[in-house]
N, C-alpha and C positions, 0 to 999 in steps of 0.2 A: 921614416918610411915614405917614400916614392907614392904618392896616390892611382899611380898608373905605370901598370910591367906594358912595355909594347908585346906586340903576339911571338915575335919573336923570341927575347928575352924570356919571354913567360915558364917555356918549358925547362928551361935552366933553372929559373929561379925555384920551381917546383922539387926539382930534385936535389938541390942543394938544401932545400928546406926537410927534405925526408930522407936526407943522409943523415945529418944534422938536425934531427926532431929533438930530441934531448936536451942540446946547449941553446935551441931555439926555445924551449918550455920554460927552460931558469933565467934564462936573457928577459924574458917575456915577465915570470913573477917578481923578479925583481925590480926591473922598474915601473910595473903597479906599488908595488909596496912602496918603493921610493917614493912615490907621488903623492900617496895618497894612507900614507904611516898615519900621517897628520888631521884624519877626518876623527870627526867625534866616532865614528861608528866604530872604528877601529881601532881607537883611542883606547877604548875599555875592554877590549883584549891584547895591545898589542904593545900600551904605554907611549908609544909614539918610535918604536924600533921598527924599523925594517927589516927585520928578523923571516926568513923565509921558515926555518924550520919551527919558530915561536908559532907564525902565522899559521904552519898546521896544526901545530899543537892545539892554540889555544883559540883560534879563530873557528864557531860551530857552522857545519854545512846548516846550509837554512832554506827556505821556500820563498815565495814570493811574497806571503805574509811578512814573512822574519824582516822584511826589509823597508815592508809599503807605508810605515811610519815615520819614517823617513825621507823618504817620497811625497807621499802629503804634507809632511812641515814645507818643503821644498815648494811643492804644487799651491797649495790652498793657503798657509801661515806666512809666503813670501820668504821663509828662513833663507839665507844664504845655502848655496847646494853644496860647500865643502864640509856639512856636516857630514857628507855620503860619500862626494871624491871633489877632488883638487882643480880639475878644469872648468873650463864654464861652461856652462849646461845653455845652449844653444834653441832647445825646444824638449818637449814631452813627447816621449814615442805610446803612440795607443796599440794596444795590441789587438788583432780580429774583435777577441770578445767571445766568440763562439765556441771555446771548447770550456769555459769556464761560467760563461752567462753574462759578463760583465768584463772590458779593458782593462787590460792591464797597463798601470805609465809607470813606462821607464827615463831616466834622462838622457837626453841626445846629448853628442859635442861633435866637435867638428874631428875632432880625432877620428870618433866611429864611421861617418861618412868616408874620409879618407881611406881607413880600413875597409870599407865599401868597395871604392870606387877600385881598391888595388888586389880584392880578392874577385871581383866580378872580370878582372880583366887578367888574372891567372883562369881563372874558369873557361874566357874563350880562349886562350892558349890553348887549356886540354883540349878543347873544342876543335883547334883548329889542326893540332896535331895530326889527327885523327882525318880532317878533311880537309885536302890538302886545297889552300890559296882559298880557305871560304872566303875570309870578307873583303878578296882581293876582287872575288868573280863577282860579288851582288851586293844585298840588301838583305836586311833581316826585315820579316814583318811582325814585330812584337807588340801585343796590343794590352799598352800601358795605363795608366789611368791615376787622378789624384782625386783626395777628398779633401774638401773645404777645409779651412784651419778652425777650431774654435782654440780660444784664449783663457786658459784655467786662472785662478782669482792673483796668481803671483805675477801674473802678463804674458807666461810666454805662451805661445800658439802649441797645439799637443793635436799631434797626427798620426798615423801610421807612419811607418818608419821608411816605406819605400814614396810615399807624397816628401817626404822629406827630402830623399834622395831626387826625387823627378823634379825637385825644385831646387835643386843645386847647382851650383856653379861648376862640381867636378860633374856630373850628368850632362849639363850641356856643352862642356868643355871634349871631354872625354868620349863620351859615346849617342851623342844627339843623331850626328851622323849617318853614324851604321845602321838605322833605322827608316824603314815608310813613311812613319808618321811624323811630320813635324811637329817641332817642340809644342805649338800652338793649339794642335789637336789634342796633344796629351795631357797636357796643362788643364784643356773645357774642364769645366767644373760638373757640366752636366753629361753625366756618363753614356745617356741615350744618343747624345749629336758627338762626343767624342768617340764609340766605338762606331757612329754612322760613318762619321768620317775617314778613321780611320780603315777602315774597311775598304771605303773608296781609294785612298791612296794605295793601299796594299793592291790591289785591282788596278789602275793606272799603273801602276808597277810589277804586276806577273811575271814578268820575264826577266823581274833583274832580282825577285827572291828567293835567297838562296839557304832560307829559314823561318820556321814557322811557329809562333807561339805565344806564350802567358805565363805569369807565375806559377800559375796550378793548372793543372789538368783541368779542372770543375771548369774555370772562367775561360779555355777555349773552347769546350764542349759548349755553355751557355752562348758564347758568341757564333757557334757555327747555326744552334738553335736561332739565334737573333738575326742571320745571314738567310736562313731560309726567309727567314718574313717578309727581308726586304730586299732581298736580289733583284727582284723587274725593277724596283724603284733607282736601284744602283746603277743598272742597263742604262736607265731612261736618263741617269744624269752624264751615262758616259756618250751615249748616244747623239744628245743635243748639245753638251759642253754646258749644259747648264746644274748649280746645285739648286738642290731641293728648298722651296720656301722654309720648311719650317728649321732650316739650319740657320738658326739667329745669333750662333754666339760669334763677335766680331775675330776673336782670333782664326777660328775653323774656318771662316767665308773668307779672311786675308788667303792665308795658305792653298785655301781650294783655286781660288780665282786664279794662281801661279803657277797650278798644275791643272784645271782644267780649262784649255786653253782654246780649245775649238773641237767642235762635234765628232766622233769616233766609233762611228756605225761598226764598221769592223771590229774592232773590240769588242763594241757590246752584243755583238752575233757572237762572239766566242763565249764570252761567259754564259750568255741565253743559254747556246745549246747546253753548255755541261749544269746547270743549274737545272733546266727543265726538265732532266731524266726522270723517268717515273721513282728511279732508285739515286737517293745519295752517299751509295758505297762509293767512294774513292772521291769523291767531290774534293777536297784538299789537293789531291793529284791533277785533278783536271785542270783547277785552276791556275795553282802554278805548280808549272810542269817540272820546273828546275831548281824547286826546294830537296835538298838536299837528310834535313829531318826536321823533327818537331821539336819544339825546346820547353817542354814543360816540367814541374813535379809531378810524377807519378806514382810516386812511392807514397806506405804509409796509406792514409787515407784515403790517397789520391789514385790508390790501385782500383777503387771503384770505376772511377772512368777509364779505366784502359782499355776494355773491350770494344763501349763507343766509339773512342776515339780513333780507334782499329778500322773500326768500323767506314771512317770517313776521309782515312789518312792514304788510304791506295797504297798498301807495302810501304811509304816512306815509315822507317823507326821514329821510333819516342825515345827521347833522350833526357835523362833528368839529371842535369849537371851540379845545381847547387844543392845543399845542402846550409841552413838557414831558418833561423826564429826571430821575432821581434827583440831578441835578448843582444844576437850578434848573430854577423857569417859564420859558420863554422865550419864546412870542408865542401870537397869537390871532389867529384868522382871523374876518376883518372882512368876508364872505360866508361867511353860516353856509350858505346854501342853494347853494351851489355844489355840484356833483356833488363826491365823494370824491376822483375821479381827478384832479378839477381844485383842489384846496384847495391856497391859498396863507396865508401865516403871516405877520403883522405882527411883528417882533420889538419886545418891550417894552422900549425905548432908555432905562428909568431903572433896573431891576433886574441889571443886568451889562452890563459892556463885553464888545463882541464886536467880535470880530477875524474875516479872512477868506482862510483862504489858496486861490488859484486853483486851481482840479484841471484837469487837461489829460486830455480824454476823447478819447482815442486813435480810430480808424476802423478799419475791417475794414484796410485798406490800409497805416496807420501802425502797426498794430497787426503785423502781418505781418514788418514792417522792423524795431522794437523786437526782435521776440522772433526774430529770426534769428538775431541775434549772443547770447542770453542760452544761459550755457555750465552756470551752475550757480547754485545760491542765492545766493551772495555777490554774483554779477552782479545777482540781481536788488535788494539791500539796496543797492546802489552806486545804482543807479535809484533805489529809494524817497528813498534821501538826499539825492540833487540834488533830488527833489521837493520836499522840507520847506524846502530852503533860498529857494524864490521866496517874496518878500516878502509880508508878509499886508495886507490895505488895509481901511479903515474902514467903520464900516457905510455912512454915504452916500456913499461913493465907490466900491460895488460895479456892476457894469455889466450892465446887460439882459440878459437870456439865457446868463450866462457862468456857470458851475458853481466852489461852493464851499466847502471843508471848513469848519466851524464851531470857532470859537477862542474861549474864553469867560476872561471874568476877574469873580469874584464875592468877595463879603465875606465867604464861607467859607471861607477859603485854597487856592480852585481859582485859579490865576495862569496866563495861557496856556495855559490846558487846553483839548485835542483831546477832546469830546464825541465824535466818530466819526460824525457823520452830513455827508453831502453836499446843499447844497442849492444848488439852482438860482434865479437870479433871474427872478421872471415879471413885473413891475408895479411901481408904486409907490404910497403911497397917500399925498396930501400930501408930503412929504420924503422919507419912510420909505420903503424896500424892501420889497416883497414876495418872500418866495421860497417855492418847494415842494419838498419833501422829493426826493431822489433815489433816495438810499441810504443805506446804512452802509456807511464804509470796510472796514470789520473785513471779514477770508477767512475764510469761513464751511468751506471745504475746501481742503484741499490732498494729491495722490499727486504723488509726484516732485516735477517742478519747476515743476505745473501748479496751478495756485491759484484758486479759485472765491469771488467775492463774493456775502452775499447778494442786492442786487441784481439780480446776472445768472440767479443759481436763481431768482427772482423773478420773473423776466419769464419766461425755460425754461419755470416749471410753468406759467403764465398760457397761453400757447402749447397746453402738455400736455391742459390743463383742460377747453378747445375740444372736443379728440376725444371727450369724455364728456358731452357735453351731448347728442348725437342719441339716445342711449341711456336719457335718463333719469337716469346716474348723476351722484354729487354727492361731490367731494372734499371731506370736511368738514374734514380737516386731515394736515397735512405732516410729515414730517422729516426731517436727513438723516444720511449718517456716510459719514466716508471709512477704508474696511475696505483696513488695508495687510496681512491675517492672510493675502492671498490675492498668487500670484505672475501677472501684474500688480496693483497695488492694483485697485483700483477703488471707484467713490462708489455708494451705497448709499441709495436714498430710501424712507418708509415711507411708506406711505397707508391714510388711510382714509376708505374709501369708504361710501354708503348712496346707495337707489334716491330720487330725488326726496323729500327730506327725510323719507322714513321711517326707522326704526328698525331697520327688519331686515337683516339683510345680503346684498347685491344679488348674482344669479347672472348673469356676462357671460361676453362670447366671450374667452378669451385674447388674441387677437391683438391686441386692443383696447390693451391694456395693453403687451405688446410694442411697437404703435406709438406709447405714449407713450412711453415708452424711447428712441423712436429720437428723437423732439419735441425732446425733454430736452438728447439731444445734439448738434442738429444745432443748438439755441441757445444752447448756450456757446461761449466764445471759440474766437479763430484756435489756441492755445496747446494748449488741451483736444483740439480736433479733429488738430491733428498728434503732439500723445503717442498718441493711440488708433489713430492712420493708423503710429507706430511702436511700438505695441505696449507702450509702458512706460504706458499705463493701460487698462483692460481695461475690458468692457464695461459701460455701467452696469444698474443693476439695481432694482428696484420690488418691496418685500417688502410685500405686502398685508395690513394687520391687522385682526383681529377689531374689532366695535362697541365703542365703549367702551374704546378702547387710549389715546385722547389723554386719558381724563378720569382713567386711572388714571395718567401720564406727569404730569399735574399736580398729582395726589394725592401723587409720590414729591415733586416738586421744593418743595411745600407743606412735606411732610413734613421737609423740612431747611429752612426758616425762609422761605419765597419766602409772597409776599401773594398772598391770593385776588385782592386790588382791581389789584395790578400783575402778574399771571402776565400771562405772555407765551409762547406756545410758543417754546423754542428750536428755530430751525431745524437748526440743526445740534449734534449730538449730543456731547458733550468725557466727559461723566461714565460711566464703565464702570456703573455702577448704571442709572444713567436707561438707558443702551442696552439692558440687560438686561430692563426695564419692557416698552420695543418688543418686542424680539427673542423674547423668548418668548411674543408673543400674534400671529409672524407665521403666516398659514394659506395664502400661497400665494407664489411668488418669481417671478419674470419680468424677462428679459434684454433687452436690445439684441440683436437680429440681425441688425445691420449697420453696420457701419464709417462714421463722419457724414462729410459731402464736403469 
């Protein structure tokens, strides 16, 4: 495999790939097996055959658990890493940490980078389909970011998995270029003077960006937050050609010095005006005028910021092209202009075999009969088990509209690995299936024997969200925790709020919020609503935080090794520290008052 389709090639290569998803899927498990027949791990299901129909048979779908023992002989015991898979393992990939509480490591090789660098640049293919001559006409201003390396006890350095990539030879080889920020600013280690920077360049360059974005949705929201703070200070360095004292790290002051080259009063009258609006609706538009759209994740999770970012983007669309975990790339949406809600995913049928097992989405009704007879936890782990056990099916023999947990097999040593995400089939494109995100399996809460997925908090708050639009006010971000310190437990959500994308913090009626409370509960399950009708979970509760509570929540989670480019709020809260972040910047609490039907 090529590390790099040019944009041209790109959309060929895409549909020759979803003509041909099929003989791409067995091309694909076949020489995993081939390679890596030979690890102990698959040694003791597989005897050392490369056997593809053995390997379903006998090879069990597993978790992240199933495998992290293997991983730590590797990480901490120094073992050789072909106990796991056959290439050399290059670095440790850290994963966020925040849906789980704690990183996950995976092994890196240089294979996966390459896989990298050859599905991100099928992605601007679709990209560029779609708009026609983009990175002919400009510049992307994509604002990237890495974290420090720390060295686990075997020697090798263990990052997130895109600090791996931004420190790559195919990154700077490949796509340094097409970007505002030089390599140098993205590389700062200290994320405060690298997003200064960058920001500066992107501004020095308005008129040649022809794209605007971040990994996630969150982390361009957070930086446009960080752009109000310091815009006159950005004026003031465009204005005199001077950077700012406190930009001390020698690579940012190289690269600033070769683009700010002399004073540029004009310039910074332009940004002034549109930055000084009393309103920063459409502030992304003003600035630059000839982005063409946004290039973020917005799905999933990341639907929470779409409103904001709506908010700030002036009619330009949001577009969320990849599709992507710490585990591997996995597809690309082949309608970048589709609305967010509607984004469906081509999975890349030569980068991992994926597997499908069906999920059966219970009804209010079915759901009623299930949980009547459940007596205690073990009832409900006897259910999950029979779940696991229905047969998983291939990618093109998944069916129209039927929901289904994601099962991947990669040349990393993930083998039957449950990624955790649920997705739905909507389409197909050529051969290929389309599908769109659902959920995440992962219980985001659990009191008693009552268990909350994100998903369903997801749609709850979505619900909740409603009540606060005739007001003016604006949930810029979530969290949650289920508090058993209290007799009944009860689930705990933080918010925080500002008046129509201002800064200040909004003065409302009470009640308002009381009746999200009641939103909240009246859309979770059949389960939720008869623990609370029996009293073994208690009411829920909305602890209201000060401005500025979610960016210090990120600052802690930073703080223990999580990437600016991958932060992700966690929705729900595991770490006593990070709770504490919340907990003590909440300024007002508010209950349910009344029992959901």
């Amino acid at each position: 495999m090529e590390p790099k389709v040019s944009i041209q090639e790109g959309w060929k290569v895409l549909e020759d790939l979803t003509i041909n998803a099929d003989q791409f899927q067995q091309k694909v498990l076949e020489e995993i097996l081939k390679q890596n027949a030979g690890t102990e791990y698959l040694k003791r299901f597989l005897d050392g055959q490369a056997d593809k129909e053995l390997f379903k048979k006998k090879v069990p779908i597993t978790t992240y658990d199933g495998i992290k023992p293997y991983i730590e002989r590797i990480v901490v015991n120094g073992e050789p890493a072909d106990i796991l898979l056959a290439e050399p393992v290059t670095a440790i990939t850290l994963s966020s940490g925040t849906s789980r509480g704690q990183a996950k490591m995976m092994p890196l090789t240089n294979k996966q980078l390459d896989q990298l660098t050859y599905c991100r640049s099928l992605a601007m293919s679709a990209a560029n389909k779609f708009v026609d001559g983009l990175l002919e006409e400009g510049k992307q201003m994509q604002l990237l970011f890495v974290r420090p390396d720390i060295y686990v006890p075997s020697g090798l350095p263990a990052r997130p998995i895109l600090t791996s990539y931004h420190k790559s030879k195919n990154f700077e080889k490949y796509e340094s270029s097409l970007y505002t920020s030089p390599m140098s600013t993205i590389l700062c280690l200290d994320s405060k003077q690298s997003l200064y920077c960058q920001f500066l360049c992107g501004l020095l360059q308005r008129d040649e960006v022809v794209n605007i974005g971040a990994v996630f949705a969150s982390v361009l929201f957070r930086a446009i937050r960080f752009l109000e703070d310091y815009w006159r200070e950005l004026c003031s360095n465009i204005r005199t050609g001077r950077l700012s004292d406190w930009i001390t790290d020698t690579g940012c002051k190289n690269a600033l010095s070769l683009m700010l080259t002399g004073p540029n009063p004009e310039q910074a009258d332009l940004i002034e005006a549109a930055c000084n609006s009393k309103s920063w609706e459409g502030i992304i538009k003003k600035l630059w005028p000839k982005a063409k759209y946004i290039d973020v994740i917005a799905t999933g999770s990341m639907a929470q910021y779409l409103p904001i970012l709506e908010f700030y983007c002036g009619g330009i669309p949001v577009v969320s092209m990849p599709y992507a975990s710490s585990e591997s790339f996995l597809g690309i949406n082949l309608k970048p202009f589709s609305k967010p809600c509607d984004v469906s995913y081509t999975l890349v049928p030569d980068v991992a075999y994926f597997e499908f097992l069906p999920v059966k989405d219970y009804n209010e009704e079915e759901t009623k009969e299930v949980q009547s007879d459940v007596k205690s936890d073990n009832d409900l782990t006897e259910k999950q088990t029979k779940k696991e056990e229905i047969e998983p099916v291939e990618l093109v023999n998944v069916a129209l509209g039927q929901c289904y947990e994601l099962v991947i097999t990669t040349c990393t040593g993930l083998y039957r690995y449950k990624v955790g995400d649920v997705l739905m089939v909507t389409g197909f494109h050529n051969n290929a299936p389309q599908f769109q995100f659902v959920r995440r399996q992962d219980v985001v809460l659990s009191v008693d024997v009552e268990k909350t997925s994100e998903d369903e908090l997801l749609e709850a708050m979505t619900k909740a969200k409603l009540l606060l639009e005739p007001f003016g006010l604006v949930l810029t971000d979530y969290s949650s925790y289920a508090d058993v310190s209290t007799v009944p437990g009860h689930y705990v959500l933080f918010w925080e709020l500002n008046m129509d994308a201002s800064s200040d913090l909004p003065e409302f009626n009470p009640k308002i919020i009381e009746q999200c409370c009641s939103t909240v509960e009246e859309s979770l399950n059949y389960l939720y609503k008869n623990c609370r009708k029996g009293n073994t979970v208690g009411p829920l509760e909305i602890r209201m935080v000060e401005q500025g509570t979610f960016d210090a929540l990120m600052d802690f989670y930073i703080s223990k090794g999580s990437s600016v480019s991958q932060y992700k709020t966690p929705r729900c809260i595991k770490l006593e520290e990070a709770f504490k972040v919340l907990d003590s910047r909440v300024v007002k609490r508010y209950f349910s008052q009344k029992v959901p039907a």
